[in-house]
N, C-alpha and C positions, 0 to 999 in steps of 0.2 A: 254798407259796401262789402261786409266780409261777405265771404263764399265759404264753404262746409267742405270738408278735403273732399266726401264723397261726392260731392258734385264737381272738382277739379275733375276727376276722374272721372266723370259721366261727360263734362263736357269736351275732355281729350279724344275721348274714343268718338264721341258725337263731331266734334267738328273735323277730326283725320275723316270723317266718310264724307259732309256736307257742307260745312257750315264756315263761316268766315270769322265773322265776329261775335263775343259774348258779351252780355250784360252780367246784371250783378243778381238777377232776381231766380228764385228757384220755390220752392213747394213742396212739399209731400199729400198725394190724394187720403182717401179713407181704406187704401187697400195698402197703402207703406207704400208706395213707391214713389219715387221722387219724379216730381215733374218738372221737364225743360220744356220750355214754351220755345216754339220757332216760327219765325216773322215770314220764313221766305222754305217753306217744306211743301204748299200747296200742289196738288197734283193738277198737272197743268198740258191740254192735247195740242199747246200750242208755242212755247216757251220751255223747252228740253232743260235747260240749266234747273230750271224748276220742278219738273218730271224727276230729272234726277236726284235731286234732293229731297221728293215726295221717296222717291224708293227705296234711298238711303236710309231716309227716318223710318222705313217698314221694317224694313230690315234690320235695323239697331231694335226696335220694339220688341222683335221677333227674340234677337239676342238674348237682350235685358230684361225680358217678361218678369213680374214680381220685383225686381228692382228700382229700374231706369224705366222710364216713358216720353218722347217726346210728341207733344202734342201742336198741333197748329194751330196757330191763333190766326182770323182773318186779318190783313193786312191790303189795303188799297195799293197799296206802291211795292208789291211783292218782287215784282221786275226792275228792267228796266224805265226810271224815270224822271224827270225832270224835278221832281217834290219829291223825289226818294231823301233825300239827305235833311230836307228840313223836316220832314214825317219823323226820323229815328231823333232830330235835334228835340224836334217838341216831347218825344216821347221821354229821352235824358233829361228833359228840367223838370219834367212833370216825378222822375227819377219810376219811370215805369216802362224801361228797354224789356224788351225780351229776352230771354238765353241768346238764342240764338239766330242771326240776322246775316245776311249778305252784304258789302259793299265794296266799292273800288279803295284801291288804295290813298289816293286824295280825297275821298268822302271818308275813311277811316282817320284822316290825316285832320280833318276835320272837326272830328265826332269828339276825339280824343282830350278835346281843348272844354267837352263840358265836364270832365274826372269821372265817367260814369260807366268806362269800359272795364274789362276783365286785365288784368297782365297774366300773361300766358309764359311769361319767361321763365318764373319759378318752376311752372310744370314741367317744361324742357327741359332745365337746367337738371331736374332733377329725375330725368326717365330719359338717357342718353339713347339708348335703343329708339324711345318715341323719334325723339328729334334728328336722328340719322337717316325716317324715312324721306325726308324734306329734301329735294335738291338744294344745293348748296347756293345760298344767298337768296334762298326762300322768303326770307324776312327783311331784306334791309329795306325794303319799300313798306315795312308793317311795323316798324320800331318806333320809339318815343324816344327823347332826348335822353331821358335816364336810365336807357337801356331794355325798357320797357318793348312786350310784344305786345301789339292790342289785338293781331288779331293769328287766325291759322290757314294759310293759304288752303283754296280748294283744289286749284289742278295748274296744271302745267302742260299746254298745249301748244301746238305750230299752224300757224296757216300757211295753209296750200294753196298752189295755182294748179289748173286742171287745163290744160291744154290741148288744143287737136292735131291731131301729128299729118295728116291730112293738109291743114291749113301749112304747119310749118312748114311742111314739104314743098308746096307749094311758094311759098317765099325765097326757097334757096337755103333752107336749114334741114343736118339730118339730127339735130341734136337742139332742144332748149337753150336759148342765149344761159351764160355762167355771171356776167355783168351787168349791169343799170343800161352804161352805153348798147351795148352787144341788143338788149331788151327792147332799147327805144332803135333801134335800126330794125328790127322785126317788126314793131309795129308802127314805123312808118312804112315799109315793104308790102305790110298787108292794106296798109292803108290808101295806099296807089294802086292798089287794085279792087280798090271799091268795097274790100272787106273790112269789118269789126273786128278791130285789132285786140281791144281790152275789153270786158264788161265785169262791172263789181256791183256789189250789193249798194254801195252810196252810205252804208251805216257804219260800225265799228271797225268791218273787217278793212273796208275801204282807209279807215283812219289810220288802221294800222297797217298794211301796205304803204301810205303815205310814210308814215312815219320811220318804218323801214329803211325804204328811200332815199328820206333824207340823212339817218343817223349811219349811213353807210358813204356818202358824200364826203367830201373835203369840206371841214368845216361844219358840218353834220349836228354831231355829237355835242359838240358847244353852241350850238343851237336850239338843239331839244334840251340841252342844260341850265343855260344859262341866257342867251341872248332872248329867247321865247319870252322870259319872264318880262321884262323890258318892252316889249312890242308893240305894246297897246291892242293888239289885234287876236 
């Protein structure tokens, strides 16, 4: 389970560009360079999260030439997947994770529970400049009970609504509803005149729009916290 300081250090700079989670497992080839294996680096013309991680690991390669190398290893469940979380569980008991891997935060929440992930806290605690690049509360969804970091957030983004100002105009709006209510009066307004009020993808983005939503509701927030658990549903 130990890890090598230089690979602390290969894996900070590796996962600030791509990477989520580490393993405990590392190497050096026949040419001295230390190799980080990554589960989810694949270059991919169809799956951008993965593109970008393909380019990220080019580019640290490019860096770290004669040192650091990050290499791909094939990975069935590289994406998004249903068997993504029990693919990286069999791989923890078999004690043959990769460096480095991707997951959400309740599958790291998970993972955590076979002892086979990296603590990242030490690294932080002790390269303050690292840890400042982090929006703040970067981690409380990635900690362990004991203070522990299991993994390194990858990014930090917003979803958007893309609207036609044509249509709004059209309902009696010169401006995007500011509220939930003000939103669902728009698109009943469009909806009485025969028009597609809303259209979403039906997958993640849609879940979180939902979720949104509700956490912005009365009663919301204790919802998504605490009653959800409870639901059966």
């Amino acid at each position: 389970m130990g890890t090598p300081r230089s690979m602390i250090a290969a894996l900070a700079a590796a996962t600030a560009l791509l990477a989520s989670t580490a393993g405990c497992g590392s190497g050096t080839d026949d040419s001295g360079e230390v190799v980080i294996t990554c589960a989810t680096c694949q270059e991919s013309p169809t799956d951008p999260f993965l593109q970008y991680n393909h380019e990220a690991a080019q580019r640290f390669n490019d860096a770290y030439a004669g040192t650091y190398r990050i290499e791909t290893i094939d990975n069935p469940n590289a994406g998004s997947s249903d068997d993504r979380l029990q693919y990286y569980q069999r791989l923890a008991l078999a004690g043959d994770l990769p460096d480095l891997f991707q997951l959400n935060s309740g599958e790291i929440k998970a993972l955590q529970e076979t002892g086979r992930l990296h603590d990242f806290a030490p690294a932080l605690d002790g390269d303050e400049a690292w840890a400042a690049t982090f929006h703040e509360e970067a981690f409380d969804a990635l900690e362990g009970t004991g203070g522990q970091v299991w993994a390194i957030p990858q990014q930090h983004d917003a979803i958007g609504i893309y609207y036609n100002t044509a249509l709004l105009e059209a309902a009696g709006y010169d401006a995007f509803p500011t509220t939930w209510d003000a939103f669902e009066d728009l698109a009943a307004a469009l909806e009485a005149q025969g028009l597609i009020a809303i259209a979403m993808d039906g997958d993640w983005a849609t879940k979180l729009m939902w979720a949104n939503l509700i956490g912005t509701q009365d009663g919301g927030t204790a919802f998504l916290t605490e009653d959800i658990l409870d639901s059966g549903d």
